[in-house]
C-alpha positions as CSV (number, residue, x, y, z in Angstrom):
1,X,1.0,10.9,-22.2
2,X,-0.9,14.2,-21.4
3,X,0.5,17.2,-20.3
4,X,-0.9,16.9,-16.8
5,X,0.5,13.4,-16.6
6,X,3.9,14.6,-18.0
7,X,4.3,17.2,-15.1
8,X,3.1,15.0,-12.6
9,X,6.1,12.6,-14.2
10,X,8.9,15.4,-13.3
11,X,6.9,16.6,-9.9
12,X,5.0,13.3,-9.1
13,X,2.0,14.8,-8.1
14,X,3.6,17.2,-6.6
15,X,1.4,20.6,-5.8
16,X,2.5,23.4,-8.5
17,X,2.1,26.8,-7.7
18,X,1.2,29.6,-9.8
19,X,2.5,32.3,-9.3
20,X,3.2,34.0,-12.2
21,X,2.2,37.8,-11.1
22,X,5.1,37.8,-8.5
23,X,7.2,36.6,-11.2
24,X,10.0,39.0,-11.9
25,X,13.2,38.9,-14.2
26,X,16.7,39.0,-12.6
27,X,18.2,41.0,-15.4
28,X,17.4,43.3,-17.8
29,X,19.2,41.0,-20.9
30,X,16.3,38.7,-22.7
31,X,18.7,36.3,-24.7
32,X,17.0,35.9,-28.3
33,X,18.4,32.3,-30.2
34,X,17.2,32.8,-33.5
35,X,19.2,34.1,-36.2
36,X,17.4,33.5,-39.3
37,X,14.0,32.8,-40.0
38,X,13.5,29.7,-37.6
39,X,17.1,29.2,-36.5
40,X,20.5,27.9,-37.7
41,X,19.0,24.1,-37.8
42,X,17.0,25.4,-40.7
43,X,19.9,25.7,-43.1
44,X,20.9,22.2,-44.7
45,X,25.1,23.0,-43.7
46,X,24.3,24.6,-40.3
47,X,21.7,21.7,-39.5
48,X,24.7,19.5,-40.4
49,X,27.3,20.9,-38.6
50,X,25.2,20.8,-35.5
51,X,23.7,17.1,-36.3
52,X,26.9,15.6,-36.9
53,X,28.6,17.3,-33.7
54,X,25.6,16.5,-32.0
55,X,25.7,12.6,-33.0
56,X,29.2,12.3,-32.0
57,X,28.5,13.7,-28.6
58,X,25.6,10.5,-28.2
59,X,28.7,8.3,-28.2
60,X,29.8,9.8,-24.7
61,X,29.8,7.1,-22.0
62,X,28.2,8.1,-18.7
63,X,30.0,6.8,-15.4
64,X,29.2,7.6,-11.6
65,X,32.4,6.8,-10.0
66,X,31.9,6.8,-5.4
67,X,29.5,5.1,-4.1
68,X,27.2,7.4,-3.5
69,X,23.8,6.9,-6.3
70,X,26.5,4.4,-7.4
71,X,22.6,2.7,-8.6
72,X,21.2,5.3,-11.1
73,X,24.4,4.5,-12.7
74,X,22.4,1.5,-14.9
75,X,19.4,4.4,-15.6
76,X,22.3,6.8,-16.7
77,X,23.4,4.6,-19.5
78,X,20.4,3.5,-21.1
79,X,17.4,5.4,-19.8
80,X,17.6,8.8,-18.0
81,X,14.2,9.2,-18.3
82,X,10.6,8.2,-19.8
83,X,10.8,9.5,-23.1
84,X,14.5,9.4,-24.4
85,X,17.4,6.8,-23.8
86,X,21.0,7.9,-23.0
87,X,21.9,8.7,-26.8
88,X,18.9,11.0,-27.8
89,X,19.4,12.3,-23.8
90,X,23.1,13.7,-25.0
91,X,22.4,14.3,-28.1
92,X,19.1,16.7,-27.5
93,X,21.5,18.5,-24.9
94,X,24.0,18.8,-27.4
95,X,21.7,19.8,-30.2
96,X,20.2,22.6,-27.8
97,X,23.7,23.8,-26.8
98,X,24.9,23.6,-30.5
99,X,22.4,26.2,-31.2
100,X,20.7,28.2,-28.7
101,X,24.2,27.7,-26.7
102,X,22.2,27.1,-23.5
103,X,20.4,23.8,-22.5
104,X,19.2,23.0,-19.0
105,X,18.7,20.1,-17.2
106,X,16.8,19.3,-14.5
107,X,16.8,16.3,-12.0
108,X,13.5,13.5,-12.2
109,X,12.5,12.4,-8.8
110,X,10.3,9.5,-7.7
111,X,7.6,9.3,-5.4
112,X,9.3,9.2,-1.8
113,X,11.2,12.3,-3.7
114,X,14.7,10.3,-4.5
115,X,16.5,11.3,-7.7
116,X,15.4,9.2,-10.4
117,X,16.6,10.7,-13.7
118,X,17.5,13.7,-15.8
119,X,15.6,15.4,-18.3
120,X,17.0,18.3,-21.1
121,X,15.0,21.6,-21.7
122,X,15.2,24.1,-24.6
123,X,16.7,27.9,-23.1
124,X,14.6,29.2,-25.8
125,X,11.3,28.3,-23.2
126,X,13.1,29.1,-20.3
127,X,13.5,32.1,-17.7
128,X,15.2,32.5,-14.6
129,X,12.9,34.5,-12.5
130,X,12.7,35.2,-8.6
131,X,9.7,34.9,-6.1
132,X,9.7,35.7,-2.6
133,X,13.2,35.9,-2.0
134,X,13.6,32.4,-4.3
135,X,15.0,31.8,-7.5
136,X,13.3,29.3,-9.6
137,X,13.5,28.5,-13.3
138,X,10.4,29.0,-15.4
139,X,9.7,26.7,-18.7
140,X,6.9,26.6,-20.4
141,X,5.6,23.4,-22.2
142,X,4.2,23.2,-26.0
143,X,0.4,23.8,-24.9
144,X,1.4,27.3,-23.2
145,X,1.6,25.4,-19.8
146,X,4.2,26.4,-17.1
147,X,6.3,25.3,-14.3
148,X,8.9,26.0,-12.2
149,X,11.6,24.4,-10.0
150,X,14.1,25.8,-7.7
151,X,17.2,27.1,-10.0
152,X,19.8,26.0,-7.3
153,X,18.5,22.2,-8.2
154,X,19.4,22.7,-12.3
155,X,22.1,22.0,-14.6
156,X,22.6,24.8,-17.0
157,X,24.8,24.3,-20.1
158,X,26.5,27.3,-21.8
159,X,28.9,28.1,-24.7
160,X,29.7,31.8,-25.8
161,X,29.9,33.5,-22.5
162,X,29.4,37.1,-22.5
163,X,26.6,39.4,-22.1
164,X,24.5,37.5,-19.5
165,X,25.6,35.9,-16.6
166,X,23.3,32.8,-17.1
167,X,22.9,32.2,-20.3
168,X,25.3,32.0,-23.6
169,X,24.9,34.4,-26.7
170,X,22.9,34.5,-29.7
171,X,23.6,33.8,-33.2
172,X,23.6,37.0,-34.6
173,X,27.6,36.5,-35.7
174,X,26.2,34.6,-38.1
175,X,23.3,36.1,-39.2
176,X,25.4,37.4,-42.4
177,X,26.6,34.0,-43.4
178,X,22.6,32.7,-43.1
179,X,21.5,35.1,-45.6
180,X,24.2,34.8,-47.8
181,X,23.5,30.6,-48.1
182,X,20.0,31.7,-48.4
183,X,20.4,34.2,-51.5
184,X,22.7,31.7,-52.9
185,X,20.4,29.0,-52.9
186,X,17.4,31.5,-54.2
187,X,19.9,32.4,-56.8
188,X,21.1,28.9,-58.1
189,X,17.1,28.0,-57.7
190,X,16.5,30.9,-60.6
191,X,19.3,30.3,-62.6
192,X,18.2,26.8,-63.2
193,X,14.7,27.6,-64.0
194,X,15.7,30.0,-66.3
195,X,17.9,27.9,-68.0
196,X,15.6,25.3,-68.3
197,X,13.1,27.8,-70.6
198,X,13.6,28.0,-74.3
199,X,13.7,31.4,-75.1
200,X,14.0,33.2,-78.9
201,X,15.0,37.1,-80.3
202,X,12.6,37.6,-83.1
203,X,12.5,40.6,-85.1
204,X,9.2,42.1,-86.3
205,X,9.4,42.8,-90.4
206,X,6.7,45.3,-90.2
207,X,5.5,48.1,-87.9
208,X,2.6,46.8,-85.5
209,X,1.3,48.3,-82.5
210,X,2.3,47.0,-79.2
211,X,-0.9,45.0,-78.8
212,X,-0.4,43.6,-81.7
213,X,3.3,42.3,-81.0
214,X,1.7,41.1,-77.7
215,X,-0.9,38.8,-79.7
216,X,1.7,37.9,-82.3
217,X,4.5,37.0,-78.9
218,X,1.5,34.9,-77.2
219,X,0.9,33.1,-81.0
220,X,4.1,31.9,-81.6
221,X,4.8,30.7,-78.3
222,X,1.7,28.5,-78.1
223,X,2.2,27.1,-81.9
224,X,6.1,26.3,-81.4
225,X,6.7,26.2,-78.3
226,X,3.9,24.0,-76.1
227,X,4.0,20.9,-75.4
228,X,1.6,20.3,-78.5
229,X,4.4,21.0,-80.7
230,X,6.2,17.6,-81.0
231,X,7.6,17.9,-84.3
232,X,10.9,19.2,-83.3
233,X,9.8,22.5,-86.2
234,X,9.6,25.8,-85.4
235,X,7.6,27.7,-88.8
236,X,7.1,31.7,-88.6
237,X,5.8,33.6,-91.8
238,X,7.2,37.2,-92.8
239,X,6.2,39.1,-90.0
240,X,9.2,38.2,-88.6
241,X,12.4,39.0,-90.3
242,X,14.7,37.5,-88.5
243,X,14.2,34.8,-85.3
244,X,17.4,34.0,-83.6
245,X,17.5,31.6,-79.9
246,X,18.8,33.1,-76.9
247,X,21.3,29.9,-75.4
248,X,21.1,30.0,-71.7
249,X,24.3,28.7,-69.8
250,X,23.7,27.0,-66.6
251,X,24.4,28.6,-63.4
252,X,27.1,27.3,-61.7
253,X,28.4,29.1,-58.1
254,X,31.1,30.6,-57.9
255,X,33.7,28.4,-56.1
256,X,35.2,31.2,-53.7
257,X,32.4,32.0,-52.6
258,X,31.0,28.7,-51.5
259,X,34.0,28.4,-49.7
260,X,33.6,31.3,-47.9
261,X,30.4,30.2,-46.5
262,X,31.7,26.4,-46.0
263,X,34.6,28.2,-43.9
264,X,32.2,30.8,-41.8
265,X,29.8,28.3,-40.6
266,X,32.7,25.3,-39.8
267,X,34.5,28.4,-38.0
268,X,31.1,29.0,-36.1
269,X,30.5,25.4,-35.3
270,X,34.4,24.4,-34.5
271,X,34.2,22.0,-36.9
272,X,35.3,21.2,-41.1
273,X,34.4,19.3,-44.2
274,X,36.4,16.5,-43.4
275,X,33.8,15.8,-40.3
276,X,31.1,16.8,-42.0
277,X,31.3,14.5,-44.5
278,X,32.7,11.2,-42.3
279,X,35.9,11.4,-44.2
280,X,38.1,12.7,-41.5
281,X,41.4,10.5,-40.2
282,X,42.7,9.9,-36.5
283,X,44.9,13.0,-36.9
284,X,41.9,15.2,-37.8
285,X,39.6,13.4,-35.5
286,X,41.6,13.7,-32.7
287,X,41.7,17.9,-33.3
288,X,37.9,17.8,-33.4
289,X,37.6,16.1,-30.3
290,X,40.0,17.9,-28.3
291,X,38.7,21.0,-29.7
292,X,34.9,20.2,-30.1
293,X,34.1,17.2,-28.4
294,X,35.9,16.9,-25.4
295,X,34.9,20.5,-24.0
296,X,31.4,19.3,-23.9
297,X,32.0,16.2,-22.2
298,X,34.0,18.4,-19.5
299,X,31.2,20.6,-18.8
300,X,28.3,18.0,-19.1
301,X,30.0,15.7,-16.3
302,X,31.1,19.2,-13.9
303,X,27.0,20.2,-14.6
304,X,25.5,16.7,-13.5
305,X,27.8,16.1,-10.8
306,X,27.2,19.5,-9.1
307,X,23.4,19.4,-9.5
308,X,23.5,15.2,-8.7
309,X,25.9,15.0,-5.5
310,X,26.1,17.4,-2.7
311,X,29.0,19.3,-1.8
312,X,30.2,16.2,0.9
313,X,29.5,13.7,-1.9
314,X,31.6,15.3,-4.2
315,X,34.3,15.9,-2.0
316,X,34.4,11.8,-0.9
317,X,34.9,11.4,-4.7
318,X,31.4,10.9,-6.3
319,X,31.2,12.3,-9.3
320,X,29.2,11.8,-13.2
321,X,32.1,11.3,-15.7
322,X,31.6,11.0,-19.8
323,X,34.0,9.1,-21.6
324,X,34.7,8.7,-25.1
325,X,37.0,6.4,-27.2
326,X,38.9,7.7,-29.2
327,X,41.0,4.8,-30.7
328,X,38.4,3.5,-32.3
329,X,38.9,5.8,-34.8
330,X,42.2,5.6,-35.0
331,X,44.5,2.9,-37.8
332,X,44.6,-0.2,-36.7
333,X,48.6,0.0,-36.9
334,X,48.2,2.5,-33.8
335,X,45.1,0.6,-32.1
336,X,47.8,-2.9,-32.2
337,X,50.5,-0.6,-30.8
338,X,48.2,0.8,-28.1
339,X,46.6,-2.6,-27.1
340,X,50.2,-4.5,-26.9
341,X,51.7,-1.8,-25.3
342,X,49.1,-0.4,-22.4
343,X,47.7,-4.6,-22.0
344,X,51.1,-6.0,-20.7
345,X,51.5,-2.9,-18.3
346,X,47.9,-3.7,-16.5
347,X,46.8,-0.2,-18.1
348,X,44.2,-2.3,-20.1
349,X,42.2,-5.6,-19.2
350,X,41.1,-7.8,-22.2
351,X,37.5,-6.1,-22.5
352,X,39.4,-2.4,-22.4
353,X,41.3,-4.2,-25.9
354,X,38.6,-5.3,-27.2
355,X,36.7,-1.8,-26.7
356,X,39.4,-0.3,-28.5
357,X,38.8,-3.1,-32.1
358,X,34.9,-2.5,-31.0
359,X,34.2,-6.2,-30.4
360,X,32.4,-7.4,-27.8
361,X,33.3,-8.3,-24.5
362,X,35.0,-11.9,-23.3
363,X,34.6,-13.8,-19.9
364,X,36.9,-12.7,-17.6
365,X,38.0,-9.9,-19.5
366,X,38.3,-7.6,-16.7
367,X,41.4,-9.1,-15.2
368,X,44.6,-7.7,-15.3
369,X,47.8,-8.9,-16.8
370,X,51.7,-7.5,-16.9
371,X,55.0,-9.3,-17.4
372,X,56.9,-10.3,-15.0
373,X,60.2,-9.1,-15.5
374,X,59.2,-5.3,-14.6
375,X,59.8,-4.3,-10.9
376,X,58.6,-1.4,-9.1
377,X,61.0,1.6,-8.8
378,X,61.1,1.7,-5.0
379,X,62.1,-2.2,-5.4
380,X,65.4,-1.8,-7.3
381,X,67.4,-1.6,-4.5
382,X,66.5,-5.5,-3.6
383,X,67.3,-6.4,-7.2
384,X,70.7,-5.6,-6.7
385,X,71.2,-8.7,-3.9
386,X,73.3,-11.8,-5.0
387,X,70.5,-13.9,-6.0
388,X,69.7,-17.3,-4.2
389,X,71.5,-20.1,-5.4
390,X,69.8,-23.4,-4.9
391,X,71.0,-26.8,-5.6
392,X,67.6,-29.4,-6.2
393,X,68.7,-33.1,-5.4
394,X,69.3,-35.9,-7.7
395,X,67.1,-38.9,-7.2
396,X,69.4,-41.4,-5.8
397,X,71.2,-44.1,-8.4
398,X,70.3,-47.6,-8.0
399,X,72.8,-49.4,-5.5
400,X,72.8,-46.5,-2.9
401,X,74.6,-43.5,-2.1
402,X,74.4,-39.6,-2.6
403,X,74.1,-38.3,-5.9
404,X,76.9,-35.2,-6.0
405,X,79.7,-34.6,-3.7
406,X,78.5,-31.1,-2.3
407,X,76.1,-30.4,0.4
408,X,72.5,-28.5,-0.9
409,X,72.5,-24.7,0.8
410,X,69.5,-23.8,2.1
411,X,68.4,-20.1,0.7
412,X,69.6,-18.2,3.7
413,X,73.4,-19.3,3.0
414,X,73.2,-22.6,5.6
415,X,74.3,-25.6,4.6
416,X,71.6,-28.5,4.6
417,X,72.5,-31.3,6.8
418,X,73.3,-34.6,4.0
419,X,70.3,-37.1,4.3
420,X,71.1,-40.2,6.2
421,X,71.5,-43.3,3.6
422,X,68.5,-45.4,2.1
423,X,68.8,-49.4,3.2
424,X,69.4,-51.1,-0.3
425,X,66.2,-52.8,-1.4
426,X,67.2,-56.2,-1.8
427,X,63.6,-57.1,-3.4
C-alpha cells in the first residue's frame, strides 16, 4: 500500500490541505524522547522491560458496553484497522507509551464518514499546532509526508506528567543508567578480548636499539605465536634472557553494580526481574498489574471512550472498557476456590469458569446458576412464617374407604372437604 493510498485509507479520499506556513506551535516546550543514541528500546534490558510490559498489555480485552457502536465492537477485538489486529493495536500503543510516554490515536472513518477503526501514531512525529483559530494534530509519515486532523477528534496517551500540558516527559532520568549499561557492556566486550590474547614479558639479554626490539617483538610473535605454530613449542635463543607469560583473568562484573543498573531501569519501567524473566507468582503478578498494568488499561478505555462516544453517549452508559484476567495466573488451589465460590452465587456463568482454567468455551455456558437455599436480604422477613404444612393423599386400599383419619388442609389453613367414596369395583 502507497502512501497516497494509506492517507486516503484514514481520510478516504478526503481533500487534505496544506497548510503548513500558517502552522504555528501552541507552546514553547518541544518534547525530545530519546535518551540515548536511538532510544531506551535500543538497550537489550530496557527493550525488555518495555517488550514484556508491552506484551502483557496485548492480553487486554476490549468491550463496548451501551448500545450505541455496540457493532465496531467485533472490529475492536480482532481488527481495528488495515494493518494491525487488536494485539499488535495495544501493544504498539503500549510500546509507544512505554517509551516516548505519549502515543496518539486517531479514529478511521469509512466512506459515508462513520467511525470505522482506530489507528496508533508515534509522539515522536507528532505536533499539536493551530491554524485559523483550529487546533489540529500534525504527523508526518516515513516518506516526509504530512497530515493533519482536528486535535479535539484524538486520543492522546500520557505517562510522566509535568512540563507540557499535552505531552509526557522525556527520558533524560535515565540517561545516566543508559550510559552506564553501555560502558559496561564496552568494558566486558574488552576484557574478553583481551583475555582471549596470549601475551609474554620477555627480557632482552643484550642492549639493542628500539627498532631493533621492534623487529625482534614482531619475530617472535609470528614464529610462536601464529597460527602456523601448531607444535604447542615456544623456542627463543639468547637474546632474550628471560621470557615469562602474562596470565590474563577473565573479566567478570561486578555484582553490585549490575544490580544497580537491574534496579534503576525496573524502578524506571515499574517493573522487576521476576517479570522480566516469566518467573513471577500470583502474589507478584498481581502487584505488577495493579501497579503497571492496570493504570494503562484505565487510561486506554477513558481515551477511546471520550474520543469514540459523544458526551450524551457516554452519559447513557456507552463506554470502551479493557479487561484483563488475572486468575489465570493465579494457583489453581485459588482459581478452584474462586470458580466454586463466585459460580454458585451467579457471579460467574460456566464460560466465565472456564476463562479463568483458560479452556474454551461450552454450549450454553452463559447461563447462570446459584443454590437454592440463599434468599435475598429484603426477603428474610417472609422466612420467618410458619411454613405450609401439606398432607398428599394415600391412594385408596383395595375394598374402599379413606386412607387416614384426618382431613388434608389446603395451604391457606382450610380444611379440604373429604372426597365422596369410590363404588367398589366388583370386576
Amino acid at each position: 500500500m502507497s502512501v497516497i493510498k494509506f492517507l486516503d485509507y484514514l481520510f478516504h479520499g478526503k481533500e487534505l490541505r496544506y497548510i503548513d506556513s500558517y502552522f504555528k506551535m501552541l507552546n514553547g516546550y518541544s518534547p525530545t524522547f530519546t535518551s540515548y543514541n536511538g532510544g531506551v528500546y535500543e538497550m537489550d534490558l530496557t527493550r525488555t522491560a518495555v517488550n514484556n510490559f508491552a506484551t502483557h498489555c496485548s492480553k487486554l480485552k476490549p468491550e463496548i458496553t451501551g448500545s450505541a457502536l455496540k457493532s465496531l465492537e467485533r472490529t475492536l477485538q480482532h481488527k481495528p484497522n488495515y494493518f494491525m489486529d487488536t494485539t499488535k493495536f495495544i501493544k504498539r500503543l503500549a510500546t509507544y507509551v512505554a517509551v516516548e510516554h505519549t502515543a496518539f490515536i486517531v479514529p478511521i472513518e469509512d466512506d459515508r464518514g462513520s467511525l470505522c477503526g482506530w489507528y496508533p501514531l508515534r509522539a515522536q512525529r507528532c505536533e499539536v499546532v493551530e491554524a485559523a483559530g483550529q487546533v489540529y494534530l500534525r504527523y508526518q509519515f516515513a516518506n516526509g509526508d504530512h497530515a493533519a486532523i482536528e486535535f479535539e477528534r484524538v486520543g492522546i496517551l500520557t505517562d510522566f506528567e509535568y512540563t507540557d500540558e499535552l505531552f509526557g516527559e522525556d527520558n533524560r532520568t535515565l540517561k545516566p543508567t543508559m550510559q552506564l549499561i553501555h560502558t559496561q557492556n564496552e568494558g566486558i566486550i574488552n576484557a574478553v578480548k583481551n583475555s582471549a590474547n596470549i601475551r609474554f614479558l620477555a627480557k632482552v639479554a643484550n642492549m639493542l636499539k628500539p627498532e631493533d626490539i621492534k623487529k625482534e617483538r614482531q619475530r617472535f610473535t609470528e614464529d610462536n605465536l601464529s597460527a602456523d605454530n601448531d607444535s604447542g613449542m615456544i623456542i627463543y635463543d639468547n637474546k632474550f634472557s628471560e621470557l615469562k607469560q602474562v596470565e590474563s583473568k577473565p573479566y567478570t562484573p561486578n555484582a553490585l553494580q549490575m544490580q544497580n543498573i537491574q534496579d534503576n531501569v525496573c524502578t524506571h519501567f515499574n517493573t522487576n526481574m521476576d517479570i522480566l524473566q516469566n518467573r513471577f507468582n500470583e502474589e507478584t503478578w498481581n502487584a505488577y498489574y495493579e501497579g503497571k498494568i492496570e493504570p494503562f488499561a484505565i487510561q486506554l478505555s477513558l481515551v477511546m471512550t471520550n474520543m469514540t462516544f459523544t458526551e450524551r453517549e457516554i452519559a447513557c452508559g456507552n463506554a470502551i472498557i479493557f479487561s484483563a484476567n488475572r486468575l489465570q495466573y493465579a494457583s489453581n488451589a485459588t482459581k478452584l476456590q474462586v470458580s466454586t465460590q463466585l459460580f454458585d452465587r451467579a457471579l460467574l456463568n460456566r464460560n466465565g469458569v472456564m476463562d479463568i482454567w483458560n479452556m474454551a468455551h461450552v454450549e450454553d455456558g452463559d447461563k447462570y446458576y446459584i443454590r437454592k437455599e440463599y434468599t435475598e436480604v429484603s426477603e428474610l422477613k417472609n422466612s420467618t412464617s410458619q411454613p405450609q404444612i401439606i398432607i398428599q393423599q394415600v391412594p385408596a386400599a383395595a375394598g374402599g374407604g379413606q386412607a387416614g383419619n384426618e382431613p388434608a388442609k389446603e395451604p391457606d389453613g382450610g380444611e379440604e372437604p373429604p372426597a365422596e367414596p369410590k363404588e367398589p369395583d366388583n370386576t
